[in-house]
C-alpha positions in Angstrom: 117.8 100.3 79.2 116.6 97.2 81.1 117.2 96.0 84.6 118.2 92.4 85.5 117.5 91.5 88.5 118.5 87.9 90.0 119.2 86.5 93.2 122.4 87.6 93.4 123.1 90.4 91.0 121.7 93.8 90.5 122.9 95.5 87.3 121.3 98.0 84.9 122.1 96.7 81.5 122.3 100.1 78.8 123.5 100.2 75.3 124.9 96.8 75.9 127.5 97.6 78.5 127.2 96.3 82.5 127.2 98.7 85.3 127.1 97.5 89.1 124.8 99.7 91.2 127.0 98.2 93.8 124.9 95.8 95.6 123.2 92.4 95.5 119.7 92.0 95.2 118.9 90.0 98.5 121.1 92.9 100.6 118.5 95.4 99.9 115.8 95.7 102.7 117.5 94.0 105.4 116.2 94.7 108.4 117.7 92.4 110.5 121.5 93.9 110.4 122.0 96.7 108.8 124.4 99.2 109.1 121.3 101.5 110.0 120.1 98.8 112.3 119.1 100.6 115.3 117.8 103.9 113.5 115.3 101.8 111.8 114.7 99.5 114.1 113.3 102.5 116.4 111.6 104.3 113.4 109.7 101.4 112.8 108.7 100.5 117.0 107.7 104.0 117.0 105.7 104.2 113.8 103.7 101.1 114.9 103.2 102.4 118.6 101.9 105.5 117.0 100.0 105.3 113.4 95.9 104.5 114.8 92.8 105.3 112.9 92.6 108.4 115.4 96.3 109.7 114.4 95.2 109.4 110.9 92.1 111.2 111.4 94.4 113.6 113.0 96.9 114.0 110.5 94.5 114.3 107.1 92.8 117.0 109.3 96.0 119.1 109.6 97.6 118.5 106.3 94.4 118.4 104.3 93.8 121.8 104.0 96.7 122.6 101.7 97.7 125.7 102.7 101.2 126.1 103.5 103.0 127.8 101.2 109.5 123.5 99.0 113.0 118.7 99.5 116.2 119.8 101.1 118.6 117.8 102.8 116.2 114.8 104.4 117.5 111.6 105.1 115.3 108.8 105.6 115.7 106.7 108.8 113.3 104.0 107.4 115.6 103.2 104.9 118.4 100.7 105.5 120.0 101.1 101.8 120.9 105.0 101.4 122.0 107.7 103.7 122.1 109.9 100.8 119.7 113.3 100.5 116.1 112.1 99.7 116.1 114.5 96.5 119.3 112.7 95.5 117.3 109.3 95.5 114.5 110.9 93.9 116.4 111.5 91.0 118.0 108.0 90.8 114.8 106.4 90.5 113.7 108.9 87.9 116.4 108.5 85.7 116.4 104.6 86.3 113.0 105.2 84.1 113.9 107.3 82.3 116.6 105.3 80.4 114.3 102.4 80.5 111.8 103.9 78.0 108.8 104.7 80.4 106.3 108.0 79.2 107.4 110.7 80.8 104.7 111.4 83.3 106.2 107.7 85.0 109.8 109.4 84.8 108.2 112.6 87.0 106.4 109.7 89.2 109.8 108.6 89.8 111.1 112.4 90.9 107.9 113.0 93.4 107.0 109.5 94.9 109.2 110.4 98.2 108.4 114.6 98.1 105.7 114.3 100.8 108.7 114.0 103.0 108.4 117.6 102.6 106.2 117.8 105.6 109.1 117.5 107.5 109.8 121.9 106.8 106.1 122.1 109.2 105.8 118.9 111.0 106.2 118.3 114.8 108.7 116.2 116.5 105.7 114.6 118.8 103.7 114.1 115.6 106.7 112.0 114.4 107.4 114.7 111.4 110.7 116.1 113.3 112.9 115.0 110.0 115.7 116.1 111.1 119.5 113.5 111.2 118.6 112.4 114.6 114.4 113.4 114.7 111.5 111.0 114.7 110.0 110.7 111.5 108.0 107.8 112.2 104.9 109.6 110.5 107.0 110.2 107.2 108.5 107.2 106.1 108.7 103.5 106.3 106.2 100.3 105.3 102.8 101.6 105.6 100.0 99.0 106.0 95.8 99.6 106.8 95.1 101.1 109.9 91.7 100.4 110.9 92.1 96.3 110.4 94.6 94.1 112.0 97.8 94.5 111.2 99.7 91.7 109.0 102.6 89.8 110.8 104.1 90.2 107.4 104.9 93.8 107.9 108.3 94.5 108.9 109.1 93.7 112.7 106.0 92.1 113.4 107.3 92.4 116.8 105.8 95.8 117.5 102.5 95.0 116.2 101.1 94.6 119.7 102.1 98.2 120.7 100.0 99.7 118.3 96.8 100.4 120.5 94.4 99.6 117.8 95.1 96.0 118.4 93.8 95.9 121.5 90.5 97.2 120.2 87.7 95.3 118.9 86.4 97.6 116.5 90.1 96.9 114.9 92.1 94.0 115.4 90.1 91.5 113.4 90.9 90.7 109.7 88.2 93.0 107.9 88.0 95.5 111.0 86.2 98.7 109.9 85.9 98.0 106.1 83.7 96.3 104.0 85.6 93.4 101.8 85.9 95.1 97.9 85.2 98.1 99.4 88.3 99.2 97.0 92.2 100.4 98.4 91.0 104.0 97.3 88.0 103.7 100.6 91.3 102.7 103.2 93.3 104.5 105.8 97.0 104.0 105.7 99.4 104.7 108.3 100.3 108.5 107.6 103.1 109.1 105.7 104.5 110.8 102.7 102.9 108.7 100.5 99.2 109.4 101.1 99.9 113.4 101.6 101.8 113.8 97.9 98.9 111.5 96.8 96.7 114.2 98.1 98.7 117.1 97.4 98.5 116.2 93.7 95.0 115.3 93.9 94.6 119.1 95.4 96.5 120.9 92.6 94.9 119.0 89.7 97.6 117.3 88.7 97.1 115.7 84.9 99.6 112.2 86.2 97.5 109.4 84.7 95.2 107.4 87.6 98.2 104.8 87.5 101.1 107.3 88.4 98.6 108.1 91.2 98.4 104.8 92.6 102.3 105.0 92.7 102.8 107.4 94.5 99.7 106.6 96.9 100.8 102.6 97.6 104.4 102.4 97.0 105.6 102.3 100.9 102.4 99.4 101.3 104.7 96.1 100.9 102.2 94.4 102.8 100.0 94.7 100.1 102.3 94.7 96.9 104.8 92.6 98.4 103.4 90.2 100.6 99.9 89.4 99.0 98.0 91.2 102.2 94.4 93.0 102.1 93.4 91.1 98.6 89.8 91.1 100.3 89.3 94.9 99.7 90.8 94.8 96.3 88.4 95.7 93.1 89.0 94.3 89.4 90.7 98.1 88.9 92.8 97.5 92.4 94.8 94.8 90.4 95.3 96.2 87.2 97.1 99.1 89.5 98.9 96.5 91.3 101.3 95.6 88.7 101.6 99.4 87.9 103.0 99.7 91.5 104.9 96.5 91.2 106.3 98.1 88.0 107.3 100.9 89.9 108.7 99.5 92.9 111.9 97.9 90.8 113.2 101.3 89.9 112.4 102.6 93.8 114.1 100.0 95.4 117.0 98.6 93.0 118.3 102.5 92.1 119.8 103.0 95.5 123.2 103.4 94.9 126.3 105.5 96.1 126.7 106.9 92.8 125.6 110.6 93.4 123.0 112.1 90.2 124.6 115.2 88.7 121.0 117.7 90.5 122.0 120.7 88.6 122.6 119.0 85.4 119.4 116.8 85.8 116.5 119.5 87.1 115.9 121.6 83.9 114.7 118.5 82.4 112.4 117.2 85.2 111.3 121.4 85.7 109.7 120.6 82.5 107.9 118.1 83.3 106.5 119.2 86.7 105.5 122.7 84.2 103.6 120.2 82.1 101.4 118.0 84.3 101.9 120.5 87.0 101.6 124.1 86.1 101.4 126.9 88.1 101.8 127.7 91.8 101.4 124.7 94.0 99.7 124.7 97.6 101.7 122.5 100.0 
């Protein structure tokens, strides 16, 4: 299976048949007027009021350690295309590659790049982990982008970028701030979310994903950088060979949202096996 994607269509093409995922291409990510406007709009004004360097010193200080002891019935309030259960968008994408031919440790990329949510069973609403229908979860989802540095005006509502305290600090609101330029996308500090703990979770249980599922899971919520051509200055020759691994993977993230509901039962012995293969074992949380 392929996907075509133009202007105006979205439509996964398999075994030579057509079938709408129900939505045009240039309706997804709208953040102007959603029907989710206001539940992202205030996901996002909190998320940039909130994500410093100090909060993410913070955060990888309290989920580093790894030793909490499983993706329910979250709902994203970043995301202006689904309302549907997170797992149930997990599976979407990991099917998407599935049918396209990808290896399989890509298909299991495709099941975990949104399980960090998971932090939401331990998080705290005023750490912005509540995850609950109506919670903050403002440190969970949403764009990321490079705290430490100033942030882009190409990030979503660029309005709130003047909230966020570290733009009022010197150390931080200039172009390069606190890194060196090619210092490498592996030496930043995103703004906490799911992305960077599953990274590290993975990371922690020795996880045998190739470096490029990594980078995946790590970067997938930066459109600033993937999208939008930002923070090129810290980027080595490997950055952008992972680039269009992440660009690769972003097509089946975003253009799989879709009201048809995956069959979870049906589907999970098969992705079990994976997660037993490049996984195995007990996994610390």
């Amino acid at each position: 299976m392929n996907i075509n994607v133009s202007m105006r269509t979205v439509a996964v093409v398999e075994t030579g048949s057509l079938m709408n995922m129900g939505k045009f291409v240039d309706e997804f990510r709208n953040y102007k007027d959603s029907d989710r406007q206001a539940i992202v709009e205030r996901h996002y004004r909190l998320m940039r009021a909130n994500q410093t360097v100090e909060f993410h010193e913070k955060m990888q200080k309290y989920w580093g350690t790894f030793n909490r002891a499983q993706l329910s019935r979250y709902v994203d309030s970043s995301d202006p295309d689904s309302s549907l259960p997170n797992l149930e968008h997990m599976l979407q994408t990991a099917e998407a590659i599935r049918a396209a031919g990808h290896p399989d440790w890509f298909q299991l990329v495709g099941l975990l790049h949104d399980m960090g949510k998971i932090q939401y069973l331990w998080g705290k609403a005023c750490d912005g982990q509540q995850g609950t229908a109506d919670g903050d979860q403002w440190a969970l989802g949403g764009d990321t982008w490079v705290v430490g540095c100033a942030i882009p005006d190409t990030a979503v509502f660029p309005q709130f970028n003047a909230l966020n305290p570290d733009m009022q600090d010197e150390r931080y609101n200039i172009p390069n701030g606190m890194y060196q330029e090619h210092c490498g996308l592996a030496n930043l500090k995103f703004a906490w979310g799911h992305d960077e703990y599953m990274y590290q979770m993975l990371v922690f249980n020795k996880a045998t994903i190739p470096e490029e599922g990594l980078a995946m899971i790590r970067y997938h919520s930066c459109y600033p950088w993937h999208n939008k051509g930002e923070y090129h200055q810290f980027m080595t020759d490997d950055d952008w060979e992972l680039l269009d691994w992440v660009l690769e993977f972003n097509k089946f993230d975003l253009y799989t949202k879709a009201d048809k509901r995956p069959d979870v039962a049906a589907l999970w012995p098969y992705y079990q096996s994976l997660i037993d293969k490049y996984m195995p074992g007990k996994l610390w949380w």
